[in-house]
Backbone as a ProteinNet text record, in pm:
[ID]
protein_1_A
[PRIMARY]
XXXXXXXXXXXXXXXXXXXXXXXXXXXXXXXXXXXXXXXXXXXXXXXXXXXXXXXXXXXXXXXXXXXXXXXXXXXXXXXXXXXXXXXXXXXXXXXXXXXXXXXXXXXXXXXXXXXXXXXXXXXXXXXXXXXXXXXXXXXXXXXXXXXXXXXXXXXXXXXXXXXXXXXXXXXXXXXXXXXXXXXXXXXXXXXXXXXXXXXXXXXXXXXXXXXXXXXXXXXXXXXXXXXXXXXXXXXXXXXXXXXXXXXXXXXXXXXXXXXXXXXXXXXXX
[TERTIARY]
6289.9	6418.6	6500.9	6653.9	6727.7	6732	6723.5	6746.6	6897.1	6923.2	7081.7	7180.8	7091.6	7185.6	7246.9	7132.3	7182.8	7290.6	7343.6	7406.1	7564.3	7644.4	7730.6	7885.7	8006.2	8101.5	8190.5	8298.2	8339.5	8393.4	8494.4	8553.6	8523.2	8357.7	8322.3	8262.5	8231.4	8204.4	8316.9	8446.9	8565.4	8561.5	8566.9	8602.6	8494.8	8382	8276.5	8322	8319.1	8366.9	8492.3	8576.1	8727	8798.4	8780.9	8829.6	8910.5	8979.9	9046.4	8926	8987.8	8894.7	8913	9039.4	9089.5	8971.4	8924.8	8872	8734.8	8644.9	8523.8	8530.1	8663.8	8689	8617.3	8715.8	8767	8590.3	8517.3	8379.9	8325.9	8330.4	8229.7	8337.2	8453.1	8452.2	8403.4	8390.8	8302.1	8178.8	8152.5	7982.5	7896.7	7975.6	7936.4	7904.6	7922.8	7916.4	7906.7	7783.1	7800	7733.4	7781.6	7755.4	7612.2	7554	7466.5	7569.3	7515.1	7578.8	7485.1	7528.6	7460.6	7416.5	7365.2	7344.6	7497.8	7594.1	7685.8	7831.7	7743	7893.5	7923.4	7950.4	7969	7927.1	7986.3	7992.4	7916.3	7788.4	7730.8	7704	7667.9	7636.4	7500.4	7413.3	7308.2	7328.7	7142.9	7182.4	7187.8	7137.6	7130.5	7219.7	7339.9	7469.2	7565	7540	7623.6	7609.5	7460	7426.8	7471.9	7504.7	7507.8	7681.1	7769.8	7903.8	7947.3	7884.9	7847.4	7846.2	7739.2	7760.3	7881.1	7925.9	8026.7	8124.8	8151	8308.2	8283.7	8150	8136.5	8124.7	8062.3	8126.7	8265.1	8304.9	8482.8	8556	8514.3	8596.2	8544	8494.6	8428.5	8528.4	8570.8	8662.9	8649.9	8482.8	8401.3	8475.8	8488.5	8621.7	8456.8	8520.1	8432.1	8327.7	8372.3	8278.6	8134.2	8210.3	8116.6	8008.9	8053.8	7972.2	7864.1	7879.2	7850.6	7734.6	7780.9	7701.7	7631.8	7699.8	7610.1	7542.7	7599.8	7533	7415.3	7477.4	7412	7280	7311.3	7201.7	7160.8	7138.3	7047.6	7018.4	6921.3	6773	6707.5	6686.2	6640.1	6713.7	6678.9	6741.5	6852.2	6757.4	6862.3	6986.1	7000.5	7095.7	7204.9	7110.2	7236.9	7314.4	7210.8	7233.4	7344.2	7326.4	7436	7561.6	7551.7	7716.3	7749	7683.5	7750.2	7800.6	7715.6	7778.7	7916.7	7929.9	8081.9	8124.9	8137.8	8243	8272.1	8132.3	8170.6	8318.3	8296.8	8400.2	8529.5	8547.9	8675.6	8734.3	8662.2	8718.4	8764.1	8689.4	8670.7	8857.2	8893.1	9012.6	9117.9	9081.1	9198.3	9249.9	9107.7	9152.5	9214.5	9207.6	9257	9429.9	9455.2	9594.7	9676.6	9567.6	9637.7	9695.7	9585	9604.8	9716.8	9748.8	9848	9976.5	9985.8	10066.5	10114.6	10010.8	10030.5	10117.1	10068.2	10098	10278.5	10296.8	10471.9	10485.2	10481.5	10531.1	10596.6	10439	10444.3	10586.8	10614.3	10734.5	10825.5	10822.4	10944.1	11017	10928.6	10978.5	10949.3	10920.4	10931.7	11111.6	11122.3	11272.4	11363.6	11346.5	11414.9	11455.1	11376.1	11336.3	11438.8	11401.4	11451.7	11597.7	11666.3	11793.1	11916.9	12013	12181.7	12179	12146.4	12246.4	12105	12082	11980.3	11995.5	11942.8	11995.4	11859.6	11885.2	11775.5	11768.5	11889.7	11825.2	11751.9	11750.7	11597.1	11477.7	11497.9	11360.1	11307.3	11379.9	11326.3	11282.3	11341.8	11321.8	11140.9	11166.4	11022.2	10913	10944.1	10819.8	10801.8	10874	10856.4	10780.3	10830.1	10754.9	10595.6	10572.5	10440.5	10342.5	10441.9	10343.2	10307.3	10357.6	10327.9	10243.6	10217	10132.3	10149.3	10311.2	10334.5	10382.1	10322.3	10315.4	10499.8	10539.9	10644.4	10761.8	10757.4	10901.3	10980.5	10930.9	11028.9	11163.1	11148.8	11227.1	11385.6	11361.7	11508.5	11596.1	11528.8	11632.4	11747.1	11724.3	11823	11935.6	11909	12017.7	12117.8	12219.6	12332.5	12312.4	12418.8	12417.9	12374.2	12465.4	12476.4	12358.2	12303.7	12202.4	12087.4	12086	12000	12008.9	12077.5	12071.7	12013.5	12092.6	12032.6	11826.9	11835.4	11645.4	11593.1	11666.4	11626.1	11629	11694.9	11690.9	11596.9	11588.3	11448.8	11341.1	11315.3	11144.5	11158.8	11227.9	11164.6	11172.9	11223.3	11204.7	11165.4	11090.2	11003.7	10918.9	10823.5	10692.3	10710.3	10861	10823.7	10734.6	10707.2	10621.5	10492.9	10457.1	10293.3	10335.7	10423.4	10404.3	10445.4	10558.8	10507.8	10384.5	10321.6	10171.2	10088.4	10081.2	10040.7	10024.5	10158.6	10242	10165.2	10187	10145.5	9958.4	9911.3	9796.2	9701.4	9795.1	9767.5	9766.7	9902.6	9919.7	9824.1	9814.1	9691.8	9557.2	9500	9412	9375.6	9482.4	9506.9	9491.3	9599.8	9594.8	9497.2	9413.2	9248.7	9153	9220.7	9085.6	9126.1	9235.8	9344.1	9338	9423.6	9477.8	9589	9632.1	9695.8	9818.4	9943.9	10066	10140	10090.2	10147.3	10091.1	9978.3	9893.2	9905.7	9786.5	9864.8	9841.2	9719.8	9752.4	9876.9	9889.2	9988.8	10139.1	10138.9	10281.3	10270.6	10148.6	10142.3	10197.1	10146.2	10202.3	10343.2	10392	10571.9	10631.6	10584.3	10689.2	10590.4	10520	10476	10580.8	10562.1	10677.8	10825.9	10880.3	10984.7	11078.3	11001.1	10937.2	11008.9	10913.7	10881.8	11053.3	11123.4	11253.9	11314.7	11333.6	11464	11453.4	11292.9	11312.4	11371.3	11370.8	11415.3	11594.2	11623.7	11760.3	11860.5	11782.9	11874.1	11941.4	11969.8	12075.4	12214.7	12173.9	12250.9	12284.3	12359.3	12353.7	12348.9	12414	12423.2	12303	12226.9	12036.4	11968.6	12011.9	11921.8	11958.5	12088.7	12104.6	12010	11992	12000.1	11847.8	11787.9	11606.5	11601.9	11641.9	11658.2	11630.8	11778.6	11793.2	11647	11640.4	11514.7	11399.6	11352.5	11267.7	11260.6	11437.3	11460.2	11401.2	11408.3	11372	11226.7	11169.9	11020.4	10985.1	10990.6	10991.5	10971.6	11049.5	11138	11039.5	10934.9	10859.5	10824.7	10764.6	10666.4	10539.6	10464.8	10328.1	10223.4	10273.1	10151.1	10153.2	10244.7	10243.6	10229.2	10169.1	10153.8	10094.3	9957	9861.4	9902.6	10045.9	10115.1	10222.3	10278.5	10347.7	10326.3	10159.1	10150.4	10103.6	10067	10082.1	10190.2	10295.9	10443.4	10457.1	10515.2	10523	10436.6	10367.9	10265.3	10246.9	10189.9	10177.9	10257.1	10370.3	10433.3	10584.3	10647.3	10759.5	10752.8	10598.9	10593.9	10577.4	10539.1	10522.6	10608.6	10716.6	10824.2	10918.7	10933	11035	10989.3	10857.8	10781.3	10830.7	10849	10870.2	11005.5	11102.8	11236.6	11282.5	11211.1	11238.8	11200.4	11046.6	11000.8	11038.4	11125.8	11170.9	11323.3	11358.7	11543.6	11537.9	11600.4	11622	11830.6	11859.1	11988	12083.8	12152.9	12196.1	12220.2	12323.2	12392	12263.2	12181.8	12084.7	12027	11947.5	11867.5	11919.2	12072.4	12120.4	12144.7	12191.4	12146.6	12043.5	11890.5	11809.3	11769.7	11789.6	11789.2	11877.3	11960.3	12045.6	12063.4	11966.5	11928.9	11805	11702	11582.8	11640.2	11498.7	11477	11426.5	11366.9	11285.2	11149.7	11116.4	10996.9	10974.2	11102.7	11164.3	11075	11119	11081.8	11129.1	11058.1	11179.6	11216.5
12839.1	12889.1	12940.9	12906.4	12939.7	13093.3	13192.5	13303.9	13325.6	13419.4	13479.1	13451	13516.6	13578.4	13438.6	13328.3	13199.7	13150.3	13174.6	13112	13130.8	13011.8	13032	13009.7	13083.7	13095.4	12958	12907.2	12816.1	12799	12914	12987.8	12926	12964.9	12978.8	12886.4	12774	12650.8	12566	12618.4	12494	12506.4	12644.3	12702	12611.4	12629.3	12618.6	12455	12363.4	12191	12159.2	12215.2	12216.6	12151.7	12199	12098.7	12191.6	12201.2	12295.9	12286.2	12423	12467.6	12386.1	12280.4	12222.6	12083.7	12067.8	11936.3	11985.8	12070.6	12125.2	12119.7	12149.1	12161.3	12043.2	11932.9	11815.2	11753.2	11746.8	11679	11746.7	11854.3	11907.2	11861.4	11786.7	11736.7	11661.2	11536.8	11424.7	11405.6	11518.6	11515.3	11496.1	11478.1	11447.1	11537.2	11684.2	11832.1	11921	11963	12071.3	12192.3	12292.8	12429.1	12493.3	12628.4	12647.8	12771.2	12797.5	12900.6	13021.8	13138.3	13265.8	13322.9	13390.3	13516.2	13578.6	13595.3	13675.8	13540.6	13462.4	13359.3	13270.4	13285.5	13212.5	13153.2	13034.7	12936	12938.1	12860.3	12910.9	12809	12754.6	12632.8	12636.7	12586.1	12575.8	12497.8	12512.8	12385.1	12315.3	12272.2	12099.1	12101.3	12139.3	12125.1	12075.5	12211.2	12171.1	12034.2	12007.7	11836.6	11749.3	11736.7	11665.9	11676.2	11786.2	11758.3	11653.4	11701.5	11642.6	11484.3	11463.8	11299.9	11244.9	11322.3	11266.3	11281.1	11375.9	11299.7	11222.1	11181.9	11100.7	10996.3	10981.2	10810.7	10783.7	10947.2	10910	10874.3	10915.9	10902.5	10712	10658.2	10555.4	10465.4	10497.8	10407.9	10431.2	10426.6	10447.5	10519.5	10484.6	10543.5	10667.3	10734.4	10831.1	10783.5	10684.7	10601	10553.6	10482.4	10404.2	10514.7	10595.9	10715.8	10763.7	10770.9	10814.8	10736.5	10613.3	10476.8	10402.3	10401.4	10288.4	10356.3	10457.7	10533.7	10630.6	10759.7	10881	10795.2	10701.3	10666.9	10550.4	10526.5	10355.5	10348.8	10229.3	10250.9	10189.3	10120	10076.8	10054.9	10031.5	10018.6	9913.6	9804.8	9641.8	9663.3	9761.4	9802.3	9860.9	9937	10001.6	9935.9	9856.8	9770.4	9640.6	9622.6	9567.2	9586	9707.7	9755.3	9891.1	9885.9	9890.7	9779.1	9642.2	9564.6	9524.8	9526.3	9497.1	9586.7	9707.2	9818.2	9760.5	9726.8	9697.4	9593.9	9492.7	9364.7	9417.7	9505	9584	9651.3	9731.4	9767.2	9688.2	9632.3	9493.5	9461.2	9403.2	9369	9447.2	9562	9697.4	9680.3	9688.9	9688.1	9606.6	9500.8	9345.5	9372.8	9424.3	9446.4	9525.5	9647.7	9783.8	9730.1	9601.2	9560.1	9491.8	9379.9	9369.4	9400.4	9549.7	9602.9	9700.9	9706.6	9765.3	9656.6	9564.3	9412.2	9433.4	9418	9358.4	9521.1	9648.7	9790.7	9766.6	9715.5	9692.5	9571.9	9454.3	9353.9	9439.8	9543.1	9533.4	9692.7	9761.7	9844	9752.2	9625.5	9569.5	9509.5	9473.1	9422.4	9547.8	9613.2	9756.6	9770	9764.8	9749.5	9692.9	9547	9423	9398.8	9488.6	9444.7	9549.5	9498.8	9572.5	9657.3	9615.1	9641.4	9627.3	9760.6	9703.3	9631.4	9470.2	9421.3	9395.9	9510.1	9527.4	9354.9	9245.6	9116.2	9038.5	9105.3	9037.4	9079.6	9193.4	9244.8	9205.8	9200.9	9126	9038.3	8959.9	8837.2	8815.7	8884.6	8857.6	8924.6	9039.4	9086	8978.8	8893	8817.5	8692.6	8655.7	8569.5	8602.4	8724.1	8752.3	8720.6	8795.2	8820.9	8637.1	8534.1	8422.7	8353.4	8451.9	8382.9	8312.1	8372.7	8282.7	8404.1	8443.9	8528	8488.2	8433.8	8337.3	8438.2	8487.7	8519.7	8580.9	8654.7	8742.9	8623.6	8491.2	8407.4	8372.8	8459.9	8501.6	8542.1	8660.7	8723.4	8643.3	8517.3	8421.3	8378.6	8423.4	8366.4	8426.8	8411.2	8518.1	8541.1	8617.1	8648.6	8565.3	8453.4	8374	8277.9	8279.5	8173.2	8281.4	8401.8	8465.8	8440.6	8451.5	8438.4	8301.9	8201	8051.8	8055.3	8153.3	8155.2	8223	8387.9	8374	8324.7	8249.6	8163.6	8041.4	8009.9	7885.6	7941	8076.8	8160.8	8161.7	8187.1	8209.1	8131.3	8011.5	7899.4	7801.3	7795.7	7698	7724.6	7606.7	7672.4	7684	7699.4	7694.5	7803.5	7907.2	7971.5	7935.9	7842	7788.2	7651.6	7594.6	7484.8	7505.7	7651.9	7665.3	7699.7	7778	7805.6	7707.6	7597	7507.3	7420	7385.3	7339.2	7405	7576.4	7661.4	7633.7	7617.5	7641.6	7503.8	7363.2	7258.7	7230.1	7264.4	7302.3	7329.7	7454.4	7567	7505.3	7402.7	7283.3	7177.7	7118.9	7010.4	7041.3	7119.8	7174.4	7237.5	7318.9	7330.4	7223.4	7120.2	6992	6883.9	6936.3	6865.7	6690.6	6726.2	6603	6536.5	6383.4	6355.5	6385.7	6456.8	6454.1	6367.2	6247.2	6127	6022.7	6068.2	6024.5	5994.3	5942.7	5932.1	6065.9	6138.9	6301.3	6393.3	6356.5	6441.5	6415.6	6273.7	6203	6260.3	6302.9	6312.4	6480.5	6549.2	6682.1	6697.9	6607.5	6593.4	6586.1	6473.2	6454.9	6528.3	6619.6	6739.3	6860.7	6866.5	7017.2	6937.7	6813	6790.4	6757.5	6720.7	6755.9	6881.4	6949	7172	7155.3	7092.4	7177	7141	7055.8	6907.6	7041.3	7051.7	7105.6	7265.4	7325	7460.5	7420	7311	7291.6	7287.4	7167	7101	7061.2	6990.2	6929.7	7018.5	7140	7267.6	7227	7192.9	7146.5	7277.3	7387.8	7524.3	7619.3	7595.8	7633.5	7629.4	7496.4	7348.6	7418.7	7419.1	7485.3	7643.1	7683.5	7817.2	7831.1	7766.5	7680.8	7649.8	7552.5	7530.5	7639	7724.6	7856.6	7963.1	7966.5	8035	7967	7884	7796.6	7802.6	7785.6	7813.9	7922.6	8025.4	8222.5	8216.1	8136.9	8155.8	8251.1	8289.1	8369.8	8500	8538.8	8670.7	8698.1	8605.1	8634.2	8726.3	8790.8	8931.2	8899.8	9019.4	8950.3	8940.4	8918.6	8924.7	8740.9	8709.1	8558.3	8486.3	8550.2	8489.1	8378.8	8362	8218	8116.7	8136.3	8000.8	7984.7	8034.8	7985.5	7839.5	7889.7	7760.2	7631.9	7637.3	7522.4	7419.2	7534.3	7485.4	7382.3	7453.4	7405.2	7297.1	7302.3	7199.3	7090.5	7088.1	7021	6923.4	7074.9	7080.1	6973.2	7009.5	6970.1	6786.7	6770.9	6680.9	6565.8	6633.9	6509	6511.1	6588.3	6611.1	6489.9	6537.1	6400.6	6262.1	6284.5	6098.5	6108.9	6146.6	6130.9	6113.1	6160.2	6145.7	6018.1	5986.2	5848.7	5751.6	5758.6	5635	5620.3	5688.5	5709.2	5698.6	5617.4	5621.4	5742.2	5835.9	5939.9	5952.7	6081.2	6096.8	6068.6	6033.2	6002.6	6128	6215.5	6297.9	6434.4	6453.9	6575.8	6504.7	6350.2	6358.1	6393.8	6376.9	6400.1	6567.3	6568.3	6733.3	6839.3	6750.1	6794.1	6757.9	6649.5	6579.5	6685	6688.6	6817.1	6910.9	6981.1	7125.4	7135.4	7046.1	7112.2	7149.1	7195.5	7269.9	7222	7196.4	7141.1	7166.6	7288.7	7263	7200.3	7218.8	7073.8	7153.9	7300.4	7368.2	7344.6	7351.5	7382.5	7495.9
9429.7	9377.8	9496.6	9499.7	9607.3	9607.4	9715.9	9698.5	9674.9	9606.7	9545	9689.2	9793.4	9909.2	9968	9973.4	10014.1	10000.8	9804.6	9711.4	9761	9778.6	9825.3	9693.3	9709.5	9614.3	9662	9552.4	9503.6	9672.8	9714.7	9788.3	9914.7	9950.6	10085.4	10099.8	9968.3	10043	10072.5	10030.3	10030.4	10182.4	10203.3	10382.7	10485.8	10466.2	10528.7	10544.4	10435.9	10442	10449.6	10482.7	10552.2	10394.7	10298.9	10192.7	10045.9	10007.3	9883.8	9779.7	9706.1	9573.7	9477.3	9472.7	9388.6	9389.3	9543.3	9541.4	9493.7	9480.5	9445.7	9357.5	9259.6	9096.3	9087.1	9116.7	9078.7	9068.8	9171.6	9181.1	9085.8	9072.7	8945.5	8800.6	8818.5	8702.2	8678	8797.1	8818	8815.2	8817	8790.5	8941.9	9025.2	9183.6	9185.7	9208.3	9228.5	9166.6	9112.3	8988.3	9041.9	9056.7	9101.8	8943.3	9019.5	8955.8	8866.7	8764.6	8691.3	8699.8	8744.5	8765.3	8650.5	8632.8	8488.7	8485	8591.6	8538.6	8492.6	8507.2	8479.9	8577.5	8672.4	8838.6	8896.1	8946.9	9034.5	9126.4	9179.8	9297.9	9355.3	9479.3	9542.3	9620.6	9577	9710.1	9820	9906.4	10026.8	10043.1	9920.5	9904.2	9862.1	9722.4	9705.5	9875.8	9945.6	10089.8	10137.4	10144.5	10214	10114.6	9997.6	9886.6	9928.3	9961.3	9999.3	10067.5	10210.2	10326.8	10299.6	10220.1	10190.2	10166	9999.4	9965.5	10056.5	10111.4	10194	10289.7	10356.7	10509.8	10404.6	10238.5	10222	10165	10161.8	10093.1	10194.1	10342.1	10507.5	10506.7	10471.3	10483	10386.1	10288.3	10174.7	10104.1	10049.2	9939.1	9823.2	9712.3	9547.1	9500.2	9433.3	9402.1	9284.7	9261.3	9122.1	9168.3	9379	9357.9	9476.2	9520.2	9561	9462.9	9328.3	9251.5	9165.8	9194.5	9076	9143.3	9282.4	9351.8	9471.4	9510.3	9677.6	9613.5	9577.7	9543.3	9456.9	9402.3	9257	9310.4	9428.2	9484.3	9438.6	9401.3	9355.4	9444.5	9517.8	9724.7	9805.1	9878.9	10052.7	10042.2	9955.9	9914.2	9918.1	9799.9	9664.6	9787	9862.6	9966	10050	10178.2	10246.2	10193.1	10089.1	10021	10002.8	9938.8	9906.4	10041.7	10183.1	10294.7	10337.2	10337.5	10418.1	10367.1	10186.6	10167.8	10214.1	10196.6	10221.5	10374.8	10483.1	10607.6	10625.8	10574.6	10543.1	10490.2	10359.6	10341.3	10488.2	10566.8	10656.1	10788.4	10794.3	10891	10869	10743.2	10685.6	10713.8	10688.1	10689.5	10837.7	10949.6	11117.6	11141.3	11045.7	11133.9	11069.2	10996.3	10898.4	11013.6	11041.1	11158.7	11294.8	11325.2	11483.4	11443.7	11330.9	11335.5	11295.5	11258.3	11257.9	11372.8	11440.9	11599.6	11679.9	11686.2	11772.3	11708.3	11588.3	11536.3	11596.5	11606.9	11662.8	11784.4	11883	12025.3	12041.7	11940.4	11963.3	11980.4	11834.4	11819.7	11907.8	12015.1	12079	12217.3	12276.2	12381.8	12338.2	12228.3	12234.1	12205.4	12222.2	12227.8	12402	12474	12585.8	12625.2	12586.4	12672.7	12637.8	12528.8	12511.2	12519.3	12574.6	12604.3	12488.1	12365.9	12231.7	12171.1	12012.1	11939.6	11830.7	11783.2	11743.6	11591.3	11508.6	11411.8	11320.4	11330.4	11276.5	11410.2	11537.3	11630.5	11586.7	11564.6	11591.4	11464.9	11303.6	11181.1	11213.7	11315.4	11304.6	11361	11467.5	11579.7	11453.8	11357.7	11314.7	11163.4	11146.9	11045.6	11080.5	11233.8	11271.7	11310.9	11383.2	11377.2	11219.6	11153.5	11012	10998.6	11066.3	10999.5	11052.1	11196.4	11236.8	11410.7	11400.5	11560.7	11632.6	11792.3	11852	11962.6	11898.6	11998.5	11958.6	11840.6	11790.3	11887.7	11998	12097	12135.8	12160.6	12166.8	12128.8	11982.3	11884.7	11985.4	12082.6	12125.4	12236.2	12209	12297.9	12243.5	12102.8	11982.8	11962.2	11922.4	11908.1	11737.7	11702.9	11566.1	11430	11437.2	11363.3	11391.7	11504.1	11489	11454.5	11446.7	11389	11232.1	11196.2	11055.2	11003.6	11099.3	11056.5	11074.8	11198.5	11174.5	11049.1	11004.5	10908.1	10811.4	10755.9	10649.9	10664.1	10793.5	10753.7	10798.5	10830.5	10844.3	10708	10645.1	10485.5	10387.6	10427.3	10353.5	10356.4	10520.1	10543.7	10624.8	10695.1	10746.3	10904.5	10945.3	11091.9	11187.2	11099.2	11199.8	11178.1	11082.6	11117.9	11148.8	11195.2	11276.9	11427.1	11455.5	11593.7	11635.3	11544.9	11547.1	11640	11572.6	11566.3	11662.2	11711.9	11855.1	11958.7	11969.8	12089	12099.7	11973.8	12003.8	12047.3	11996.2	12032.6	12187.6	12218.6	12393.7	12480.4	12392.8	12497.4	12499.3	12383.1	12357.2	12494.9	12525.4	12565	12707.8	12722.9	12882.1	12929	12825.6	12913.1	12910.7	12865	12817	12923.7	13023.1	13110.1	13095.4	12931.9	12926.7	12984.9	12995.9	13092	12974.5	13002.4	12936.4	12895.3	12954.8	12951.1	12839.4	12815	12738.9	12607.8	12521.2	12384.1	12324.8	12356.1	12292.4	12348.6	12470.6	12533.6	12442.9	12444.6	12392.4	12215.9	12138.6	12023.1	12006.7	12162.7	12129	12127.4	12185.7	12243.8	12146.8	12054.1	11929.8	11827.3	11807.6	11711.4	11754.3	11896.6	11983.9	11896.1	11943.4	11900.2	11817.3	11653.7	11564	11507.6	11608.4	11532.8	11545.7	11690.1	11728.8	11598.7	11581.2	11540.7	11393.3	11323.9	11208.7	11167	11330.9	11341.1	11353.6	11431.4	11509.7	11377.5	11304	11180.4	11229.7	11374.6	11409.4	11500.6	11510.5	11530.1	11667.1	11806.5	11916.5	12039.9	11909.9	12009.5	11976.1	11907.1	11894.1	11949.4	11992.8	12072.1	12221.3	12239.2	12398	12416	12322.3	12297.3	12332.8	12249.4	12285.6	12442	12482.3	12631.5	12723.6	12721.5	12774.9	12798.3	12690.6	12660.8	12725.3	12765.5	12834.5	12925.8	12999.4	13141.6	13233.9	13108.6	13158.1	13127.6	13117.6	13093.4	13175.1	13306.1	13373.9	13391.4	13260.4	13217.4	13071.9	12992.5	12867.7	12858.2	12781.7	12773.5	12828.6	12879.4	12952.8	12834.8	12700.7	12616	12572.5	12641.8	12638.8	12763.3	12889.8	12990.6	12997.2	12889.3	12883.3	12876.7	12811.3	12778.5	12877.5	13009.4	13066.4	13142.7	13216.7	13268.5	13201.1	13097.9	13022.5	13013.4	12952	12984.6	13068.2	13205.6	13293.1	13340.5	13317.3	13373.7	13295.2	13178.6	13041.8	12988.4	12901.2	12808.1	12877.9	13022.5	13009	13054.2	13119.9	13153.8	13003.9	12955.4	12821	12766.7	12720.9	12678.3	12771.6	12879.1	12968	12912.4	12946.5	12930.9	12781.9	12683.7	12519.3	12506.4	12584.1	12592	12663.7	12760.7	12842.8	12755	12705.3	12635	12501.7	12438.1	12289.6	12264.5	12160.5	12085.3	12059.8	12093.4	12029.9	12053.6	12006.5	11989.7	12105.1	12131.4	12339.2	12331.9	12266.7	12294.7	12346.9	12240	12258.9	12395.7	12370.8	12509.1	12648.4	12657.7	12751.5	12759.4	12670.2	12714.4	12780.7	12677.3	12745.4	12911.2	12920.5	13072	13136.1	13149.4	13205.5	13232.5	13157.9	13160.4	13211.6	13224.9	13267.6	13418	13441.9	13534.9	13658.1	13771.6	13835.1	13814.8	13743.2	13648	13556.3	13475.8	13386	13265.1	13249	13141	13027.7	12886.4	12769.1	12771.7
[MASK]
+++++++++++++++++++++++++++++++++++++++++++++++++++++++++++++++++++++++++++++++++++++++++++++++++++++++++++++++++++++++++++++++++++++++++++++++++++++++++++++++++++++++++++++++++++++++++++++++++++++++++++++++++++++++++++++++++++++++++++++++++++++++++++++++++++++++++++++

């Protein structure tokens, strides 16, 4: 039997577990926590009550809903039973981190284009954190666009799939060029018109987009360093198959000549 003096008040265990009287109520409504009743009426807690706290909040800090503290932890019935419904809870959280990082990652965009620009221009930075959420780490790119071609991006980020087909493009790239395929090649030539392709379906034909794309290619230079992996691809890779796809292909005179014109002597997009 606990001695009296042990026995601790509603009070001095909230103090002692950093937690309100309200939440001690609340578990002893739940049945998680039920205090002993004295001869004079009163609330009392033993030590095992304290360790029995202790649990519950290190599995409420954990995710764990008070049901399943209650039904499935406190009341195992083996190791199985446990080992089990940790490893989901593990996987719920697993999920949550991967949600946080990327909500850290669109933070980190969207105070690097804070950074990087004269004027703050809150439809860039939509733009770049809409494109993250889809999946393409590229979006900082917007910020080459002026107003109106901002708007024209948002309207086809949300109505079509270009941020999982730049996805797609970048990661095919980054593929190829470590597998050092020849650019010229028929995979190389297959990435050219997939890249050109992605543009035509972002451009719609737009000719001042298209310059606008270019531009942005030109400054590769100038990217954020969280896209450094992909510069030299670019350059190396990317613009060379791109030329060979423009030489060996009908395409528009007017755009090809444009693009011919603007590269670079890296002959960047």
């Amino acid at each position: 039997m606990e001695n009296k003096k042990d026995l601790l008040t509603i009070g001095e265990l909230a103090q002692m577990a950093g937690v309100t009287i309200r939440t001690l109520q609340y578990y002893d409504e739940k049945n998680l926590l039920k205090p002993v009743i004295t001869e004079g009426g009163r609330r009392k807690y033993t030590s095992d009550d304290v360790l029995r706290l202790e649990q519950i909040l290190f599995l409420k800090s954990l995710g764990f809903s008070l049901d399943e503290i209650d039904k499935k932890i406190l009341k195992y019935n083996d190791k199985a039973d446990l080992e089990e419904v940790f490893g989901q809870q593990r996987k719920v959280l697993i999920g949550k981190m991967e949600h946080l990082n990327n909500m850290v990652d669109m933070l980190d965009a969207a105070i690097a284009e804070t950074k990087n620009s004269q004027e703050i221009n809150m439809n860039c930075i939509i733009a770049i954190i809409e494109s993250m959420k889809r999946g393409n780490s590229y979006g900082f790119l917007v910020r080459y666009f002026n107003n109106e071609q901002l708007k024209s991006f948002a309207i086809r980020l949300f109505g079509m799939s270009y941020g999982l087909n730049a996805k797609k493009a970048f990661d095919k790239l980054k593929e190829l060029y470590e597998k050092g395929v020849d650019p010229e090649g028929k995979e190389g030539q297959y990435l050219a018109k997939l890249w050109w392709d992605m543009v035509n379906d972002f451009t719609y034909g737009d000719i001042d987009l298209l310059k606008a794309m270019i531009d942005a290619g030109r400054d590769i230079q100038n990217w954020p360093e969280e896209v450094k992996d992909i510069k030299k691809p670019i350059e190396s890779f990317l613009a060379k198959a791109l030329n060979s796809y423009f030489y060996n292909n009908s395409l528009d005179k007017s755009i090809k000549n444009l693009w011919l014109l603007n590269r670079l002597p890296l002959q960047n997009l």
